[in-house]
C-alpha positions as CSV (number, residue, x, y, z in Angstrom):
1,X,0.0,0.0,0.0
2,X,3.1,2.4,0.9
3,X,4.3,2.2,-2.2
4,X,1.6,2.7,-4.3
5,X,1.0,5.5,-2.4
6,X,5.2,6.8,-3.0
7,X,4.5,5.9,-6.7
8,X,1.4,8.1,-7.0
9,X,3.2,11.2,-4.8
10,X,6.2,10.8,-7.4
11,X,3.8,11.1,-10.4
12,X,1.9,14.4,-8.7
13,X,5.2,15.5,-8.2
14,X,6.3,14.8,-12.1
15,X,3.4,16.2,-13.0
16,X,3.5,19.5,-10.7
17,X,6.9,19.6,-10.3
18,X,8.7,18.6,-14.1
19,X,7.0,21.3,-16.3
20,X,8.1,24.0,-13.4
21,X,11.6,23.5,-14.1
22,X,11.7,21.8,-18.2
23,X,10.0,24.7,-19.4
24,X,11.9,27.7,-17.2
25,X,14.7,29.2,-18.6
26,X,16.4,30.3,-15.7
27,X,16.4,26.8,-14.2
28,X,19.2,24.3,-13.8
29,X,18.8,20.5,-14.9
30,X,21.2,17.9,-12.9
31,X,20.9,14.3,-13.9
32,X,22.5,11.9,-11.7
33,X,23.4,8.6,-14.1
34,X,23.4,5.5,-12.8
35,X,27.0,5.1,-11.4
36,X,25.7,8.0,-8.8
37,X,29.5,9.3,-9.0
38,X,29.0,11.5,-12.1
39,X,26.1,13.9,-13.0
40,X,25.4,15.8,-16.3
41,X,24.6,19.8,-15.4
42,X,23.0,21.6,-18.6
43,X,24.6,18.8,-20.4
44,X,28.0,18.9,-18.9
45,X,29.1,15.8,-17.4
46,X,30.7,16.0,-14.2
47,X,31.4,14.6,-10.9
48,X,28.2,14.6,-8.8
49,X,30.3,16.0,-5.5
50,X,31.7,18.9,-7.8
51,X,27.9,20.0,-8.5
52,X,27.9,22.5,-5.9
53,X,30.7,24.2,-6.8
54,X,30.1,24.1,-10.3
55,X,26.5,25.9,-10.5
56,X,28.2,28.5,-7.8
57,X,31.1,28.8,-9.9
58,X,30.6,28.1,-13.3
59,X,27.2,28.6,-14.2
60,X,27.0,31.9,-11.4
61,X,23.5,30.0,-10.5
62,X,21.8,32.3,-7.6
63,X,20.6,30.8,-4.5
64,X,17.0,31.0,-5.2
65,X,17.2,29.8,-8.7
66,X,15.5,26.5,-9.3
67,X,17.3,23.6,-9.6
68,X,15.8,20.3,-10.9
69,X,17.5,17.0,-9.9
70,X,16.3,13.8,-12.0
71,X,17.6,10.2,-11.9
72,X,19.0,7.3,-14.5
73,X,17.7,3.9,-14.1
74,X,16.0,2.3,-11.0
75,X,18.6,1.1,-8.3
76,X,18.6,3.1,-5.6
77,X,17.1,6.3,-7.5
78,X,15.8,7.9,-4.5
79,X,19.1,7.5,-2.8
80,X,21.0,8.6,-5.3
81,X,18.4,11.3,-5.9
82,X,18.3,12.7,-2.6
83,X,21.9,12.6,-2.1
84,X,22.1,15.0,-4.8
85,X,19.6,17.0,-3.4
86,X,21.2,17.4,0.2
87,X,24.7,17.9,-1.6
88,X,23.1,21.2,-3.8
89,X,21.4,22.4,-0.3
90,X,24.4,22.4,1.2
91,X,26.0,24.6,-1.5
92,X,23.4,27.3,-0.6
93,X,20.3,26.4,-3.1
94,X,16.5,26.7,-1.8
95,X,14.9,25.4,-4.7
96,X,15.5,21.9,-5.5
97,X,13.0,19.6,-7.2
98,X,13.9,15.6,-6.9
99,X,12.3,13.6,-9.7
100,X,13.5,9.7,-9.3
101,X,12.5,6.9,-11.7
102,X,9.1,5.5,-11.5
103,X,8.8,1.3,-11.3
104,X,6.2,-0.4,-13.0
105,X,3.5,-1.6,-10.6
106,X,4.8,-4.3,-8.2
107,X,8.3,-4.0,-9.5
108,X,10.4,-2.6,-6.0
109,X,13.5,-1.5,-8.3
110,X,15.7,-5.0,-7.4
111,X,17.3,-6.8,-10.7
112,X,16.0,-10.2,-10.0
């Protein structure tokens, strides 16, 4: 029951949260691939611990800006996910939205 619940909060979120930041021109896309070690910012790939610096640094990203944080593949998405998350909070950012992969309907993620 939980997780049917999780997977419908994650698809109000997609659906709320996903056009906020895909269609906002100010906004910052980070994609954590699967290893969870290296992330693609605005399509430039780099390490996922560097993120921080790199939208403080590099992209001059303001504190309020939003920031959307999606997820390759199913293993551990909402780990890696929020990881991410926490890691861009910790640089200074208020606006983060966290979009992990959605499993088909009994499916909890595990390769089997």
């Amino acid at each position: 029951m939980g997780s049917i619940r999780m997977r419908w909060s994650a698809l109000l979120v997609m659906g709320i949260g996903l056009p906020a930041f895909a269609g906002d021109s100010d906004s910052v896309d980070v994609r954590v691939l699967i290893d969870g070690q290296q992330c693609v910012v605005n399509h430039q790939s780099i390490r996922c611990d560097d993120v921080g610096g790199y939208l403080r640094g590099t992209l001059h990203t303001k504190p309020d800006q939003l920031i959307g944080v999606s997820v390759d593949g199913t293993a551990h998405s909402q780990e890696r996910g929020h990881r991410i998350a926490r890691l861009i909070r910790r640089a200074g950012y208020i606006h983060i939205i966290t979009v992990g992969f959605i499993t088909e309907p009994g499916d909890d993620g595990r390769r089997r």
